[in-house]
N, C-alpha and C positions, 0 to 999 in steps of 0.2 A: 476527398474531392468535395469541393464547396459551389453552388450555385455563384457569388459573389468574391471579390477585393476584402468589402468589408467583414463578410461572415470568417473569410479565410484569417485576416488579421484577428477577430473575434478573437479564434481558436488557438491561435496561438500565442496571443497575450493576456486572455482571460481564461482561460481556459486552463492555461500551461502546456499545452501540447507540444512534445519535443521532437516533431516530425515535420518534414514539411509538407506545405498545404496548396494542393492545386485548385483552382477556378477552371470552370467550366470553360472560362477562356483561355486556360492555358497558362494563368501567372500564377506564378511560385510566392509562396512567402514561408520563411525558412522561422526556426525558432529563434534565432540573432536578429532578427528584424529585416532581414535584404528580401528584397521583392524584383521579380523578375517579370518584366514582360513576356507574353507568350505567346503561341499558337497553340494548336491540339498535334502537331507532330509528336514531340515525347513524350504524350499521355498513351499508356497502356488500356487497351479497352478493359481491362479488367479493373480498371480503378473503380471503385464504392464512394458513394454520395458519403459526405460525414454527414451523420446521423447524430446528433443531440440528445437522445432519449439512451440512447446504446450508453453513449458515455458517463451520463447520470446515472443511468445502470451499473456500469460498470464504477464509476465513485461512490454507490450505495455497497457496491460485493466489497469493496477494499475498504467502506467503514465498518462491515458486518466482521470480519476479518480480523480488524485489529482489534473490534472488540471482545472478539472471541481470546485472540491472545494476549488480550490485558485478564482476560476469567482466567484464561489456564495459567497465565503466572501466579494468579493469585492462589489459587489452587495449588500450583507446587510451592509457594511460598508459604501455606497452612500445612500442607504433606511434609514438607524439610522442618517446620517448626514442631511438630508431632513428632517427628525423627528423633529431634534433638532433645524434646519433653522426656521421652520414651527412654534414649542414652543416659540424657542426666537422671532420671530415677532409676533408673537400674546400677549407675553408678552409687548412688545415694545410699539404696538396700544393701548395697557393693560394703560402704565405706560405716551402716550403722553393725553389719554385719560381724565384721572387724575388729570394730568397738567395741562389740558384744564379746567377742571371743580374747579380750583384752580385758577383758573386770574381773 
């Protein structure tokens, strides 16, 4: 729920918000662009003020987030390449072994 027409449209064009956005007076502006005139009939009193600091919070947790999962790939990307270090020397000792037992 938005104080404003304009904050509501903000939120959903700048913002990306894929929900839609009530005004204190009651208009709807949807994530398509349609805006509806209103009243406060079909607003539930439970509806919350959109809050602008939450959401910036909330796009700080989901950068924190991917960066965390760009580390752990990178990490299992050194784990799987140690795997493979690991396999191919042992194949290696494997295959001078062989050699040895062939002179």
């Amino acid at each position: 729920m938005c104080d404003s027409y304009e904050e509501a449209k903000h939120i959903v064009k700048e913002k990306n918000v894929r929900k839609v956005v009530i005004t204190i007076n009651g208009e709807k502006v949807t994530p398509f662009g349609q805006t509806t005139a209103g009243g406060l009939q079909g607003l539930k009193r439970s509806a919350q003020k959109f809050d602008f600091a939450e959401v910036d919070n909330l796009e700080k947790e989901i950068r924190k987030y991917k960066n965390e999962i760009v580390q752990l790939e990178s990490e299992l990307n050194i784990k799987q390449m140690d795997d493979r270090e690991y396999t191919t020397r042992k194949e290696l000792d494997q295959l001078k072994t062989r050699r040895d037992n062939l002179r």
